[in-house]
C-alpha positions in Angstrom: 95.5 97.1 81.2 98.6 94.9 82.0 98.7 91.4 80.2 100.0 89.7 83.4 98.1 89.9 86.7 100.4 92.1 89.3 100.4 91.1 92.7 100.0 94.1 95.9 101.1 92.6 98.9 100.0 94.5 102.4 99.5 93.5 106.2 99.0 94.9 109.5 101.3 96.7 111.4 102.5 93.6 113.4 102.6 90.8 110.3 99.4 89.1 111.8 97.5 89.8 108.8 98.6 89.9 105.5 96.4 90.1 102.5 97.3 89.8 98.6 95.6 91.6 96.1 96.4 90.1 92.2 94.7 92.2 89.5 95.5 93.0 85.7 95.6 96.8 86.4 98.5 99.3 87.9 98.2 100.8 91.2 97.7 104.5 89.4 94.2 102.2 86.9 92.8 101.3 90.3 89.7 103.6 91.8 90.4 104.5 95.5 87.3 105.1 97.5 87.2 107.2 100.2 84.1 106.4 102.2 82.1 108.8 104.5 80.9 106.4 107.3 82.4 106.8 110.2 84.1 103.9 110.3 86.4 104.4 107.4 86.6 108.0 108.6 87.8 107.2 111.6 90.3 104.6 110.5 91.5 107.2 107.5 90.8 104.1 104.9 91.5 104.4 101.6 90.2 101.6 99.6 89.9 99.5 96.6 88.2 96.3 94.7 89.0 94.7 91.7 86.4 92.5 90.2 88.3 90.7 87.8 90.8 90.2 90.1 90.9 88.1 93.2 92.4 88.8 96.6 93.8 85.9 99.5 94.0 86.9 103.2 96.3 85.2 105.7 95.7 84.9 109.7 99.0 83.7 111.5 97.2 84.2 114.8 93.3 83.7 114.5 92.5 85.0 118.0 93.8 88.2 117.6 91.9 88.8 114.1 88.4 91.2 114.6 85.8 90.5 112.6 83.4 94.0 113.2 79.9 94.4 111.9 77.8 98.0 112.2 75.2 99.4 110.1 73.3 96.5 108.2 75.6 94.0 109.5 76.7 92.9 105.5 80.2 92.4 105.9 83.3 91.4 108.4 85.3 94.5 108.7 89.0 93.0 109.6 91.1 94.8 112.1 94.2 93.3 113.6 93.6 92.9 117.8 96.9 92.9 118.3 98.2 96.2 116.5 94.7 97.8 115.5 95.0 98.2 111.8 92.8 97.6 109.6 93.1 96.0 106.5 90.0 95.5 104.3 86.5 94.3 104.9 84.7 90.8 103.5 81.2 90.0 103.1 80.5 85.6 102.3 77.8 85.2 99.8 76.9 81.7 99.6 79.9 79.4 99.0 81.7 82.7 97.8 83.1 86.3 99.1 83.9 89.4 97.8 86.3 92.3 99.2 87.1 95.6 99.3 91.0 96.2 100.9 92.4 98.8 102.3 95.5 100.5 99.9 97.4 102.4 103.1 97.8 98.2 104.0 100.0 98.0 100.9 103.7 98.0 101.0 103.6 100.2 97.6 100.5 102.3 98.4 101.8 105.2 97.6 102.0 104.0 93.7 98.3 104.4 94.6 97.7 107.8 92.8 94.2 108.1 91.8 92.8 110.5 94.2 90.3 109.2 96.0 86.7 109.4 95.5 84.1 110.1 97.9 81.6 108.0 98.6 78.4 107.4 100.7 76.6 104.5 101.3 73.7 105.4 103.4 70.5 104.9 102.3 71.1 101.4 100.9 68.8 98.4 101.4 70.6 95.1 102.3 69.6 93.8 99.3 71.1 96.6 97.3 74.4 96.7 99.3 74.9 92.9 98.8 74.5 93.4 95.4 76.5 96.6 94.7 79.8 94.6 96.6 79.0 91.5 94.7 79.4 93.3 91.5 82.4 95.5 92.7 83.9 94.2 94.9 87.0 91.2 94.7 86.4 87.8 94.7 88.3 86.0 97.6 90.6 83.3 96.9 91.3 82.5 100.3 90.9 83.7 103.5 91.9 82.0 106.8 
């Protein structure tokens, strides 16, 4: 584990989104998920959580920021309007939120060398996806 936090700094393909993600570990200590829904199929995401760590997101242009919800309806799934990427999804618990980003977002991602791992979601109760992201997923900082 790294002594100072390190800082991995993404954002869409058009600047309107940019997120930060600040965490004691290196790119190669984090766990990439791949996840089987189609969703993150379909977008090709790659992604990762810190929970330790704590991520800020920042929306030049508001209106052109999708928030997408599918399946139990848990989270905000970011995509950019304006260029389609997306960059990371955030579910609000209380006066908190967690996140999960997406690495291929990252201007470094490919120092991103854990291959990822596979993983499927279905079956979950509400209950037990809320609480599986609150205790693996990022705290947010900030996020406009």
């Amino acid at each position: 584990m790294n002594p100072e936090p390190t800082s991995f700094h993404g954002q869409c393909h058009c600047g309107n989104v940019e997120l930060t993600l600040e965490t004691k570990l290196r790119a190669d200590q984090l766990r990439i998920r791949a996840c089987s829904c189609s969703f993150c199929r379909r977008h090709a995401a790659r992604t990762t959580s810190d929970p330790n760590g704590r991520v800020k997101i920042t929306v030049q242009d508001s209106r052109q920021l999708i928030r997408y919800r599918f399946g139990l309806k848990t989270a905000d799934f970011l995509v950019c309007g304006r260029c389609g990427v997306y960059l990371g999804a955030v579910m609000k618990a209380g006066e908190k939120a967690y996140a999960t980003v997406n690495i291929r977002t990252f201007d470094d991602f490919e120092n991103f060398t854990q291959g990822p791992v596979a993983v499927s979601y279905e079956g979950e109760t509400e209950a037990e996806r809320r609480a599986r992201r609150k205790t693996n997923w990022t705290p947010v900082a900030a996020c406009d």
